[in-house]
MARNUDREN-108267 format. One record per residue: x, y, z of N, C-alpha, C, O in turn; residue in three letters. Coordinates in pm, whole numbers, padded with zeros to 5 digits, always signed. Atoms other than C-alpha are relative to their C-alpha. Example, Ala and Ser with C-alpha at 12.3 -4.5 7.8 and 13.67 -1.06 7.14 Angstrom:
! MARNUDREN-108267
+00089-00119+00000+01230-00450+00780+00090+00120+00000+00194+00118+00066ala/-00082-00119-00006+01367-00106+00714-00077+00109+00073-00026+00220+00090ser/
! end
This chain:
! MARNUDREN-108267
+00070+00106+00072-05811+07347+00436-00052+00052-00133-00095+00163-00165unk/+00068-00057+00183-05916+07346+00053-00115-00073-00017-00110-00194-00040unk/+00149+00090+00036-06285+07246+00010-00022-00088+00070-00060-00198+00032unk/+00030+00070-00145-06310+07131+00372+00089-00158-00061+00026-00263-00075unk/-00090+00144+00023-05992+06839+00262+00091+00047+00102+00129+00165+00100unk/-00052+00031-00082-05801+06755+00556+00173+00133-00072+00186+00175-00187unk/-00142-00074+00016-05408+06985+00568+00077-00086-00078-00010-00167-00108unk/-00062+00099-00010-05141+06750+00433+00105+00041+00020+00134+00147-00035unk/-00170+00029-00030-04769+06697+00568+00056-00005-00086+00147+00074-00112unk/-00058+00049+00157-04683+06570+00268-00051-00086-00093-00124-00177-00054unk/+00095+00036+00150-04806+06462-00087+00077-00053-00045+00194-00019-00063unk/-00102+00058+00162-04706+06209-00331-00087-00039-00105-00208-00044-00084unk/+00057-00019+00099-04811+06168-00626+00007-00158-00083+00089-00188-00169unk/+00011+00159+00078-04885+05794-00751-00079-00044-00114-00129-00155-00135unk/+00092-00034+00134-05058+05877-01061+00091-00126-00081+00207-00165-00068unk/-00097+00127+00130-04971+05589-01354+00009-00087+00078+00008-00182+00000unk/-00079+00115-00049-04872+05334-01108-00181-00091+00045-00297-00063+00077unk/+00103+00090-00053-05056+05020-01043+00036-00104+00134+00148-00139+00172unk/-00013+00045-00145-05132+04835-00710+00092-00150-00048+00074-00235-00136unk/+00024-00077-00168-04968+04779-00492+00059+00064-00010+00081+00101+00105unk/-00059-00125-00020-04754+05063-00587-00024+00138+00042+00065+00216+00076unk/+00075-00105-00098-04972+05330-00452+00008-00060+00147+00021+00021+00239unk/+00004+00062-00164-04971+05134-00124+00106-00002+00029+00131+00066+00129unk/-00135-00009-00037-04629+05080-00112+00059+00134+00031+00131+00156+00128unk/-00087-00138+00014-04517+05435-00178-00097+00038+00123-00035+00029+00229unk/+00059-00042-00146-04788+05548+00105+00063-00079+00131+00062-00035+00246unk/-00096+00106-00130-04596+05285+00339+00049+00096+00006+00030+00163+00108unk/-00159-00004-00022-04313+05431+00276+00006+00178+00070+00085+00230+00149unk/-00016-00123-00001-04415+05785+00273-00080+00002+00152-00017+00079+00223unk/+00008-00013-00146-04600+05752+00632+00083-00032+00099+00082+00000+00218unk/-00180+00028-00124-04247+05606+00774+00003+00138+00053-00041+00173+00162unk/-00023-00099+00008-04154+05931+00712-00060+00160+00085-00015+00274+00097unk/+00045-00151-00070-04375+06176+00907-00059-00059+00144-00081-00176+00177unk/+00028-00010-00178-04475+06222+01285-00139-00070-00035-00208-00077-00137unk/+00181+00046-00029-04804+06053+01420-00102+00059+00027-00099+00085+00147unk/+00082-00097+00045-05100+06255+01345+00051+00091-00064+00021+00209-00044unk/+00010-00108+00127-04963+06412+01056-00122-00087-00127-00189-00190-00130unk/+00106+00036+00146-05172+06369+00723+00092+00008-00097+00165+00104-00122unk/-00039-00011+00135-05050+06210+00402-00120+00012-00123-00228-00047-00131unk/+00076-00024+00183-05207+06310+00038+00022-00097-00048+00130-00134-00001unk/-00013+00022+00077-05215+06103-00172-00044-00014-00166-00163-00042-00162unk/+00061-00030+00102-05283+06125-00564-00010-00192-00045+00061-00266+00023unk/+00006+00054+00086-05378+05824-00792-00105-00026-00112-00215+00025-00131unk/+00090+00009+00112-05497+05681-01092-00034-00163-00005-00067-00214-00112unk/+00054+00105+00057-05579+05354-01060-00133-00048+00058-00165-00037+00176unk/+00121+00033-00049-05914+05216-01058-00008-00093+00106-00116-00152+00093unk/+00003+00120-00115-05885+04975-00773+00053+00096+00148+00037+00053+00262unk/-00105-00107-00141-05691+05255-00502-00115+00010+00060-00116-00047+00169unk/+00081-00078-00131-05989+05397-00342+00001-00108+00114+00039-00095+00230unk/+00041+00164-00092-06105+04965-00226+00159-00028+00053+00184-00077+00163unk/-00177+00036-00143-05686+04932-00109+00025+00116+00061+00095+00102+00161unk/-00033-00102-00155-05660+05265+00082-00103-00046+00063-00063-00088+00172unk/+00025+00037-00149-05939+05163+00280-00012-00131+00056-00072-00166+00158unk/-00011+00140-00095-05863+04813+00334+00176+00022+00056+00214-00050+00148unk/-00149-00021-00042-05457+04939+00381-00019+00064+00069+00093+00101+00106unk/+00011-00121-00098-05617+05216+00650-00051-00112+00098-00001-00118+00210unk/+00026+00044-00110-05819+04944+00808+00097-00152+00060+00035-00239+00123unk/-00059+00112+00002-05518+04663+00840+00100+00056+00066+00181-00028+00105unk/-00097-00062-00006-05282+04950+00953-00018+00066+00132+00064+00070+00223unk/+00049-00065-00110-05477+05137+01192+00060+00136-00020+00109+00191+00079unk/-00030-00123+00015-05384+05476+01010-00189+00039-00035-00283-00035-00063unk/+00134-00027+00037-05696+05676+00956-00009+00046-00129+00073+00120-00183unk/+00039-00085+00133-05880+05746+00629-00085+00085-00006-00208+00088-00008unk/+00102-00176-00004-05954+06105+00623-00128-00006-00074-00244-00021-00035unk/+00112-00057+00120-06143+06172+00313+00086-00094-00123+00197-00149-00117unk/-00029+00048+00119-06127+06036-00036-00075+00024-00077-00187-00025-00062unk/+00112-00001+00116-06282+06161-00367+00105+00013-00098+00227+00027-00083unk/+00033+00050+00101-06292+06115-00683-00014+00075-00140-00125+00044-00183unk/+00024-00029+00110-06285+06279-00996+00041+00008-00136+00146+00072-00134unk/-00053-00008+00087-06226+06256-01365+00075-00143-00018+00119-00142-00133unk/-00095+00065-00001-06025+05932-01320+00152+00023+00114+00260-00030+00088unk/-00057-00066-00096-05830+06081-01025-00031-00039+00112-00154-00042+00118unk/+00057+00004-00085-05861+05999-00714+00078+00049+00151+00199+00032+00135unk/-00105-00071-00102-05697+06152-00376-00068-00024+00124-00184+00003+00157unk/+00045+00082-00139-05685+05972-00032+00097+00114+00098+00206+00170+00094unk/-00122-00065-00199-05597+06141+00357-00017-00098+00080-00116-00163+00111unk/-00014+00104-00100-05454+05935+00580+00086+00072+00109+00185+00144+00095unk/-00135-00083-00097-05321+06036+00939+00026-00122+00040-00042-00222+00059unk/-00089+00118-00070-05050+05835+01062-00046-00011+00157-00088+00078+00231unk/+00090+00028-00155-05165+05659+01399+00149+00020+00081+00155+00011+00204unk/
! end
């Protein structure tokens, strides 16, 4: 762990893109891995933090952690 943040499986990087394209690409990218793995994710748009956790609680994946900085922001989610 880096600064007590959850491991991740795999990272994508949704920087520039606006919703729902951070949501989408996290769809797509939790297809992709076993149940209780952890996805990363990066973005930049001001609205991501309020749709990862209404897309964690509609999904029933969990939302690890999420902060914040600079205009940055980086969500964990484990696949249920």
């Amino acid at each position: 762990m880096e600064k007590d943040h959850p491991v991740a499986d795999l990272e994508i990087d949704a920087s520039g893109l606006k919703c729902p394209l951070p949501i989408l690409r996290a769809k797509k990218a939790l297809a992709q891995i076993e149940s209780g793995q952890v996805l990363r994710v990066v973005t930049t748009d001001l609205h991501a933090v309020r749709d990862f956790q209404a897309f964690a609680e509609q999904t029933g994946n969990a939302l690890l952690l999420q902060s914040e900085s600079d205009g940055v922001a980086v969500h964990y989610l484990r696949r249920r």
